[in-house]
C-alpha positions, -999 to 999 in steps of 0.1 A, spaced: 249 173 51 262 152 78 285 118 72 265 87 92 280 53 99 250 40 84 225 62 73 224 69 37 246 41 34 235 9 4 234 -22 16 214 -49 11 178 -62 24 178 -75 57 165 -109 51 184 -115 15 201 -143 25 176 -161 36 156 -155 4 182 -162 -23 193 -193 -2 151 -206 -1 158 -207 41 136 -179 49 101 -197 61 68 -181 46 34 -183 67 31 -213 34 55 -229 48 48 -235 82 38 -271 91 34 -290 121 23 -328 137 -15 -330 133 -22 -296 116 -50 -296 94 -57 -281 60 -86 -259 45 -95 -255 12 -130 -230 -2 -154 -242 -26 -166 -216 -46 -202 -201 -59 -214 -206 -95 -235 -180 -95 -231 -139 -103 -258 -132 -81 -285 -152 -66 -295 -170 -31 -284 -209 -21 -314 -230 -22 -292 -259 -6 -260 -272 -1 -256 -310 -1 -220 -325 20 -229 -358 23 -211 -374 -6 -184 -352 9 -186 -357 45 -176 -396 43 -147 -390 21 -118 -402 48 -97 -376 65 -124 -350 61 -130 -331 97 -157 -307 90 -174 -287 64 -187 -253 69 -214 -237 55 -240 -209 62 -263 -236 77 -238 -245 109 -214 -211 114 -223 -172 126 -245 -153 110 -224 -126 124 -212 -98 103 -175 -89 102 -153 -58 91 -126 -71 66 -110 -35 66 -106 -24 100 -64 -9 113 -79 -10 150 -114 -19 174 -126 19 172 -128 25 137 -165 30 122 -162 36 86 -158 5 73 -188 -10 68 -194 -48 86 -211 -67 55 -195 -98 52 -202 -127 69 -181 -164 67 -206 -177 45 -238 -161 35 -268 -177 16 -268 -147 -3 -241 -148 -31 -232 -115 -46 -202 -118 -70 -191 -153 -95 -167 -169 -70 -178 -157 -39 -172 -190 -13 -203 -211 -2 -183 -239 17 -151 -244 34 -133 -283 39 -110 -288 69 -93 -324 58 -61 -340 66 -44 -328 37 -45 -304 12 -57 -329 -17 -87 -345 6 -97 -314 11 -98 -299 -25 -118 -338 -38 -143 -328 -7 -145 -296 -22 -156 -310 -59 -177 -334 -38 -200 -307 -23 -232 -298 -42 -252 -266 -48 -280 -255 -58 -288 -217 -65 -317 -196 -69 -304 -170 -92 -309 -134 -93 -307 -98 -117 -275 -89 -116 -258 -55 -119 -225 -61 -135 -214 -21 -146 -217 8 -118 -241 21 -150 -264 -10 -140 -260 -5 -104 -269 28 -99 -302 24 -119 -334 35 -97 -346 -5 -107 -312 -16 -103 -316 -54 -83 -305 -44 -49 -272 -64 -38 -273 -49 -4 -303 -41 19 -292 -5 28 -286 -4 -10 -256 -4 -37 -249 34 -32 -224 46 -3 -220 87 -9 -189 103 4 -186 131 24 -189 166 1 -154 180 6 -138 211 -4 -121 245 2 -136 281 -7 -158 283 -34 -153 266 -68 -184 282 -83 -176 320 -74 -134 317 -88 -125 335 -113 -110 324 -140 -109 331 -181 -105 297 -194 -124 265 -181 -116 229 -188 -133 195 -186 -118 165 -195 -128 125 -177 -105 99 -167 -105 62 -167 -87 34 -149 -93 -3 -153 -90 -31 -122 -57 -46 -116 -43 -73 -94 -17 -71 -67 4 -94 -82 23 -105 -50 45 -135 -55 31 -148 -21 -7 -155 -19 -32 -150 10 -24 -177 37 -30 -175 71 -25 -207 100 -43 -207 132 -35 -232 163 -59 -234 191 -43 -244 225 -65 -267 244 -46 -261 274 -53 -222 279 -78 -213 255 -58 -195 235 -58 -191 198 -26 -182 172 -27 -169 136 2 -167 120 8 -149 81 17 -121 65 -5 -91 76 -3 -57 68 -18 -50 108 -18 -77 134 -34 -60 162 -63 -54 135 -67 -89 126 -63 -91 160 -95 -69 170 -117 -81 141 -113 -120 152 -112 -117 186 -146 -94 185 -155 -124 160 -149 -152 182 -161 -133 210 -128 -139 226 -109 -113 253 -81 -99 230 -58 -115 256 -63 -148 241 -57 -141 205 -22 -142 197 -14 -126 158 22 -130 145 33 -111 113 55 -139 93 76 -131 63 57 -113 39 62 -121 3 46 -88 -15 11 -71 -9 5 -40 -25 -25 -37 -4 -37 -70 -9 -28 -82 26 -40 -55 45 -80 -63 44 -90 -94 67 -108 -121 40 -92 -155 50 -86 -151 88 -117 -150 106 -129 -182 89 -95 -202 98 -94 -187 133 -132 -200 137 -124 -236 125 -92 -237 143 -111 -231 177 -142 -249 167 -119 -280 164 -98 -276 190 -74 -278 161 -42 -263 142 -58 -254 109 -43 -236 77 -53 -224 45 -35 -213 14 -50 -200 -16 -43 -203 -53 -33 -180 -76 -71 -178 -95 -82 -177 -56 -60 -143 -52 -72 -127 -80 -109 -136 -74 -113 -136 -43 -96 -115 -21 -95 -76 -37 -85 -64 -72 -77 -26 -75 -107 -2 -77 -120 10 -115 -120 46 -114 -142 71 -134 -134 106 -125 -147 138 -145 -125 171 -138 -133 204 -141 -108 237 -138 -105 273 -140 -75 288 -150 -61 326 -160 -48 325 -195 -10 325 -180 -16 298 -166 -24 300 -131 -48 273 -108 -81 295 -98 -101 263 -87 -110 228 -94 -137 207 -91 -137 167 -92 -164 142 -93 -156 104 -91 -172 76 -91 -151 36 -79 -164 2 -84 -164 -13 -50 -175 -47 -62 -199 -70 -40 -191 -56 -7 -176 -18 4 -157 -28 28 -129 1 29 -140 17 -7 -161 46 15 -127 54 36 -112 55 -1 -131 75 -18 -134 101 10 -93 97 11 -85 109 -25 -107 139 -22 -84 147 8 -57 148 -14 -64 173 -40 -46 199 -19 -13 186 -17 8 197 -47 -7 230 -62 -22 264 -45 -55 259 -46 -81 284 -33 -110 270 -44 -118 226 -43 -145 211 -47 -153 174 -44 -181 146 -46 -176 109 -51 -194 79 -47 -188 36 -44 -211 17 -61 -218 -18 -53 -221 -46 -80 -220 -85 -88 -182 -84 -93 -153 -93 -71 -146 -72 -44 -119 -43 -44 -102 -22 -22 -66 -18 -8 -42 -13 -33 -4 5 -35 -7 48 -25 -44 44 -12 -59 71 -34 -32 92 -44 -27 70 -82 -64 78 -88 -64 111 -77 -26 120 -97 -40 103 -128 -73 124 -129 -54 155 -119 -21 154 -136 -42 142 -163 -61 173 -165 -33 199 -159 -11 180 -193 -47 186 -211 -48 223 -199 -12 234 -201 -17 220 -240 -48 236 -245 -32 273 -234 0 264 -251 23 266 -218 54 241 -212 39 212 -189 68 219 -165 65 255 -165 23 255 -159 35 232 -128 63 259 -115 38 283 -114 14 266 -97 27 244 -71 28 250 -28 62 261 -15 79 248 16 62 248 50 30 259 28 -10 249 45 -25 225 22 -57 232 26 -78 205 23 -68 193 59 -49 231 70 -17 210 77 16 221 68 32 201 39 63 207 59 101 207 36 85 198 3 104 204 -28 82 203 -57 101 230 -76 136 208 -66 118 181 -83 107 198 -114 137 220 -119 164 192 -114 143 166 -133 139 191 -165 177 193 -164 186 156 -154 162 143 -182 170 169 -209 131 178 -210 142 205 -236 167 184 -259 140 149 -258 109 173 -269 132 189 -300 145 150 -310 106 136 -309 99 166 -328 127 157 -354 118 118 -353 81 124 -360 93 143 -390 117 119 -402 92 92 -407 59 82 -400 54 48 -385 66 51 -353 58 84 -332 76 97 -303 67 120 -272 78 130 -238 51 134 -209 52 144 -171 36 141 -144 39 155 -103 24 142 -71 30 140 -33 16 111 -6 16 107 26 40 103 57 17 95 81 -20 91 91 -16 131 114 -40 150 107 -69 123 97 -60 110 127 -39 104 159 -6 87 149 11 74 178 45 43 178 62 25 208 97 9 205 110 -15 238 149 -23 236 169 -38 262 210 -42 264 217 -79 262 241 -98 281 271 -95 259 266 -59 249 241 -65 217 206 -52 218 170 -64 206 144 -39 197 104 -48 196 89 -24 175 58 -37 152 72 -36 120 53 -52 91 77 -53 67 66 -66 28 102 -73 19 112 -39 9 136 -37 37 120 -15 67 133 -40 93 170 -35 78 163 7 77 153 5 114 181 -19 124 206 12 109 188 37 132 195 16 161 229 12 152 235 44 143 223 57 176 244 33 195 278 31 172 275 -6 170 275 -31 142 249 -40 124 253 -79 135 244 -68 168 215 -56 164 182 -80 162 146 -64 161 118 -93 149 87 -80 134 51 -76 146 36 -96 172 6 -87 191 18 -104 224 50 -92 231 54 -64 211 40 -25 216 5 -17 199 5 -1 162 -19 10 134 4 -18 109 18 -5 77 -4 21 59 -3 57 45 38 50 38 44 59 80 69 32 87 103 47 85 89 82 93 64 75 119 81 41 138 114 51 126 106 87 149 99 59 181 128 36 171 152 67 171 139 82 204 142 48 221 176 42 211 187 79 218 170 75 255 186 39 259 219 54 255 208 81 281 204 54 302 237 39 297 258 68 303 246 74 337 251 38 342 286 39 326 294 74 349 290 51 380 313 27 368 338 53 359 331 72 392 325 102 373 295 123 367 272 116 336 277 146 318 316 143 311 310 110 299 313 102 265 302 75 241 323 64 206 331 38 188 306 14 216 329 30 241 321 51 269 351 72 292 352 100 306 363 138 294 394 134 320 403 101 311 398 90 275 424 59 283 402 42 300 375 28 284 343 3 290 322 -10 266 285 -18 266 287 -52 277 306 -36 309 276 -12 316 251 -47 313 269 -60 336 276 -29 362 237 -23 357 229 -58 369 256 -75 396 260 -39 408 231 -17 409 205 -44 408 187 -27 378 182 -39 339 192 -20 313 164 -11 288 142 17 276 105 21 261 94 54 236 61 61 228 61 92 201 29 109 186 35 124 152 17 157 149 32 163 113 26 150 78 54 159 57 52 158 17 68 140 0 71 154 -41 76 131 -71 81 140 -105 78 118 -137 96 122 -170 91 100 -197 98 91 -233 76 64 -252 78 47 -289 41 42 -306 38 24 -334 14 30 -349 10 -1 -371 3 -26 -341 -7 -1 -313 23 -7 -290 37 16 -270 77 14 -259 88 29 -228 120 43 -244 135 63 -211 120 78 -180 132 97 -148 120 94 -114 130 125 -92 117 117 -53 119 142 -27 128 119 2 143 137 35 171 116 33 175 78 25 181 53 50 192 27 25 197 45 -6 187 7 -26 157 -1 -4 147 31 -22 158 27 -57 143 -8 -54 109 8 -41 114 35 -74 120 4 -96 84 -13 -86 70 15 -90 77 19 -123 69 -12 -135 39 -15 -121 26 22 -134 39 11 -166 16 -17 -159 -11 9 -149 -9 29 -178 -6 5 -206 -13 -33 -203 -28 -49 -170 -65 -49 -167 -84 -74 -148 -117 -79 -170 -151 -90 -160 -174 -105 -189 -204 -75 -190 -228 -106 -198 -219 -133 -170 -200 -108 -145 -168 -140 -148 -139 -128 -144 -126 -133 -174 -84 -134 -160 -75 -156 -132 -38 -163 -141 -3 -151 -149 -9 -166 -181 -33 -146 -194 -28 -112 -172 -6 -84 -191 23 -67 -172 56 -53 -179 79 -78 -175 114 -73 -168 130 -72 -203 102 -51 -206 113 -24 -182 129 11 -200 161 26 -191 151 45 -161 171 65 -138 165 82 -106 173 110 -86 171 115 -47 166 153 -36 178 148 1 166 181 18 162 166 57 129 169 72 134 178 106 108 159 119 119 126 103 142 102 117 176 114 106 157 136 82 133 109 64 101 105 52 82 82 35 84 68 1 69 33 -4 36 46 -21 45 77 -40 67 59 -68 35 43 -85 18 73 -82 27 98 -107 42 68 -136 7 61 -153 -2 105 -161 31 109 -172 28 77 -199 -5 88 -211 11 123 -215 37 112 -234 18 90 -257 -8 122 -263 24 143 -272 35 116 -293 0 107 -314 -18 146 -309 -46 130 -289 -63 131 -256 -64 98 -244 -69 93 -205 -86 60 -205 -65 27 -190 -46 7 -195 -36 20 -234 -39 -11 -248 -31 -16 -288 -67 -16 -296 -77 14 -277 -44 32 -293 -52 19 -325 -89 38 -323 -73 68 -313 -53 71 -341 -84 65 -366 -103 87 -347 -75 115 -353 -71 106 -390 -107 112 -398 -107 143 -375 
């Protein structure tokens, strides 16, 4: 494999100096002379209709600007999940405020004060009065025939019916059923939802500022709001402090952008932490029931999967989603025969969507699930049932008839199984369990692919602009939305690479709808595969560029000029040398022309990219906790750009599976549809003294179609951590537990349940 400069090379995030030395500015942190603050007032009510609101009391408090309610703003319907302005499948049900109040939380008012505090004492000020409603807590509620309607089209959105061949004709002498379960979760993003937005009285313009996931679509969905030519609204992407998904949905900027350019005014809005959890998304609940046939060696003859997601009081993206995990049932194994159905349900809850791998952890936890159940059940190695089983390179998946391109699922399982000592771990939980019989011990596994772009669902096209600076240096606008993972350092090293300079000189600022080119934002994992593509192309052409301006300079031809080190000569005359701030300046005093480049690419690939999951836990069996003892995370990545960025992405993934699998659950109260955690405090995750001993391991086999071989990674990590836990913990107690998170209590049942059995 070839040596890089930079490629493949650690080092550390872009913007960590600015973090660790509290410089770097957040979209929080951006104040200015005049700018005025917002702060929601929340409904008191699961379900029912506002019989009045009452801002008098409120309205005369001093330094309040306005108050907005149902009663004096749109009744316009808005898209919270929309990437661009074409997209139909997200469903437009939300409004800023609507009389009808569908979840405990939802907002019926909004303050714009002086400061933060006036506005939070208008707030409590504010008085309403509700006519209250049935409510239909549980998706079992919710999908009754009398079930209280929370939406006039009604609570049920059916996906798509989605498949390959014919489930019900395979063949196949052993069938298996088993159901799946996984609880809501929070984000848990350091940075909450904020978003600022300055209306310029002398153009007309408006600018929102925070950290987005896709500025051109909160572009689209305000300026179609407002009614506004997209010309005028301005989005800029500041630094991003987490999202997970959180920050890709459109729930706080519509409503600042209206204030801001109802009052001619500079208006921002942060929320709290119980605002976060309540009232911008929580991770879907899942229910999936799984059916397969199988030959008695083991071998995949067809599956069939039926699931059902909680979208909570509005859909907004959960259709998209559901339909998205059916499309990846064909990704890892040779399939002939798919089937799938799947539904959102609408109830009086808070709202989910968006959240880390878009699909793929609900679809690896049902499946992976399923195959640990069956590979048990016909007494076959979990590894070995997998080798049989899964694509090879360049193989069709065929749920879309794309090619999974360079894949290496058997690299992942074959070099995991030896880099985890699969073998020697089963024989020494076999020996433990013996030994005594408090504590139990067991190994699990689990294998699963995402994402590197949005080709073949859809079109997947990137632009990068660069120009040669004055002194030699170069900026690149390319619409990165970086969440502090490190894609703008990873795209700085391609530059750089390209054009053999250091680091320092390159400078490439992150998304901005006005200056920069246009892009989807970050989803599906596409950044470093998909932008990096455009980044690369524009640099490579750039250089292009410079050569033919170096070749005038040198009075040679382009083609015997050569470029090292920054330096470009000639074949015949490598002691004489220019560098690139020469070629600037021969480009401009001499031929009258500027010195820059712009690549549009269109990705017509989608390459796979394989994870395997091995794991060791610690029951005990006494209290019902489980210890993550050791685990392995084998990625087939292309190659890595910045080998850390991508053990630090492995790392969050692992803890927040862990998280998955065993202690964070957001929980609703079935009687009063509260929700019951709204802080750190009281919401379980896997802290960091917490975390196991884990290790990773980086199969680098280069995608061709990737930048420098890559391909994406951001998503898959999470994916495949939560099947392999509840494997292990099956192996280690004899059960069948696929219900999450694996609390003590629901351990503890399990293991009465298997006494008395």
């Amino acid at each position: 494999m070839k040596e890089y400069r930079y490629i493949g090379k650690s080092m550390s995030n872009d913007g960590a100096y600015g973090k660790v030395t509290g410089n770097t500015k957040y979209c929080t942190d951006l104040d200015a002379y005049g700018m005025l603050h917002m702060k929601c007032k929340a409904g008191e009510v699961t379900h029912g209709m506002v019989r009045s609101i009452d801002v008098e009391e409120a309205s005369k408090l001093p330094g309040v600007r306005k108050i907005y309610t149902y009663e004096n703003t749109p009744d316009t319907h808005f898209d919270r999940g929309r990437v661009s302005a074409y997209e139909t499948f997200v469903p437009s049900q939300e409004k800023l405020f609507d009389r009808h109040i569908r979840f405990y939380g939802e907002r019926v008012a909004a303050v714009v004060a002086d400061t933060v505090e006036i506005a939070e004492k208008a707030c409590r000020l504010i008085k309403v009065e509700y006519e209250e409603l049935p409510a239909a807590i549980s998706v079992e509620d919710a999908l009754k025939e009398d079930a209280p309607r929370i939406h006039e089209e009604g609570n049920v959105r059916q996906a798509p019916a989605a498949g390959y061949g014919n489930y019900e004709e395979a063949v196949g002498e052993c069938r298996f059923q088993t159901e799946a379960h996984i609880g809501r979760m929070t984000h848990l993003s350091m940075e909450t939802q904020c978003a600022r937005a300055r209306y310029d009285r002398s153009n007309g313009k408006i600018t929102i500022w925070g950290g987005f996931q896709t500025v051109f679509g909160v572009r689209s969905t305000v300026a179609d709001f407002l009614e506004m030519p997209y010309s005028k609204v301005r989005v800029v992407k500041t630094t991003m402090g987490g999202s997970f998904g959180c920050k890709q949905e459109m729930v706080i900027e519509p409503l600042v952008a209206y204030a801001a350019k109802d009052l001619k005014a500079d208006v921002k809005l942060v929320y709290t932490r119980e605002e976060q959890i309540v009232n911008t998304m929580l991770k879907h609940s899942l229910d999936a029931k799984v059916e397969s046939k199988v030959t008695k060696d083991g071998e995949v003859q067809g599956i069939k999967v039926d699931i059902t997601l909680d979208s909570g009081a509005y859909q907004t993206i959960s259709p998209s989603y559901t339909k998205t995990i059916g499309g990846k049932l064909g990704k890892v194994y040779r399939m002939n025969n798919i089937e799938f159905s799947g539904r959102c349900v609408c109830t009086n809850t808070p709202v989910n969507g968006s959240f880390r791998s878009w699909g793929s952890c609900e679809a690896t936890m049902s499946v992976e699930s399923h195959w640990n159940y069956v590979a048990k059940q016909l007494g076959i190695d979990p590894v070995e049932f997998r080798l049989k089983n899964v694509l090879a390179p360049q193989a069709r998946e065929v749920m879309h008839g794309a090619s999974v391109a360079n894949v290496r699922f058997k690299d992942c399982l074959l070099q995991g199984r030896e880099r985890f000592g699969w073998e020697e771990r089963k024989e020494e939980c076999r020996r433990k369990n013996q030994e005594q019989k408090r504590y139990r011990y067991g190994v699990g596994m689990a294998l699963c692919s995402h994402t590197s772009s949005f080709y073949p669902y859809q079109t997947d096209v990137a632009s990068a602009y660069a120009r040669i600076q004055d002194d030699g240096s170069v900026i690149v606008h390319v619409p990165i939305h970086d969440h502090g993972c490190g894609t703008v350092m990873a795209m700085k090293k391609i530059v750089a690479e390209i054009l053999e300079m250091d680091l320092e000189k390159v400078e490439l600022n992150e998304a901005d709808t006005e200056n920069m080119p246009y892009d989807y934002g970050c989803y599906a994992s596409r950044t470093v595969y998909t932008l990096g593509r455009a980044v690369k192309t524009c640099a490579e052409e750039l250089l292009i560029k410079a050569k033919e301006v170096a070749g005038l300079k040198l009075g040679c031809t382009t083609s015997i000029v050569r470029y090292e080190d920054g330096e470009f000569y000639a074949e015949t005359n490598p002691d004489t040398k220019i560098t690139m701030k020469d070629v600037w300046e021969h480009a401009i005093h001499v031929l009258g022309r500027d010195l820059y480049n712009a690549a549009t690419t269109n990705v017509t690939a989608n390459p796979g990219t394989g994870a395997a999951h091995f794991t060791q836990v610690k029951v005990d069996t006494y209290t019902g906790q489980v210890e993550v003892e050791h685990c392995l995370s084998v990625h087939d990545i292309g190659k890595a750009i910045n080998p850390d960025m991508c053990r630090g992405q492995v790392g969050s993934g692992i803890q927040q599976g862990i998280g998955m699998a065993i202690c964070e659950e957001i929980k609703i109260d079935p009687r009063t549809g509260r929700t019951l955690i709204t802080n750190f405090k009281n919401y379980e995750v896997a802290n960091a003294f917490e975390m196991p001993d884990y290790d990773t391991l980086f199969i680098e086999e280069e995608e061709l179609t990737g930048p420098f071989g890559a391909k994406g990674i951001g998503e898959v990590v999470i994916a495949p951590i939560a099947p392999a836990l509840t494997a292990a913990v099956n192996d280690a107690l004899g059960t069948n537990l696929m219900k999450l998170p694996l609390t003590p209590p629901v351990i503890l049942d399990a293991i009465e349940k298997e006494e008395k059995r």
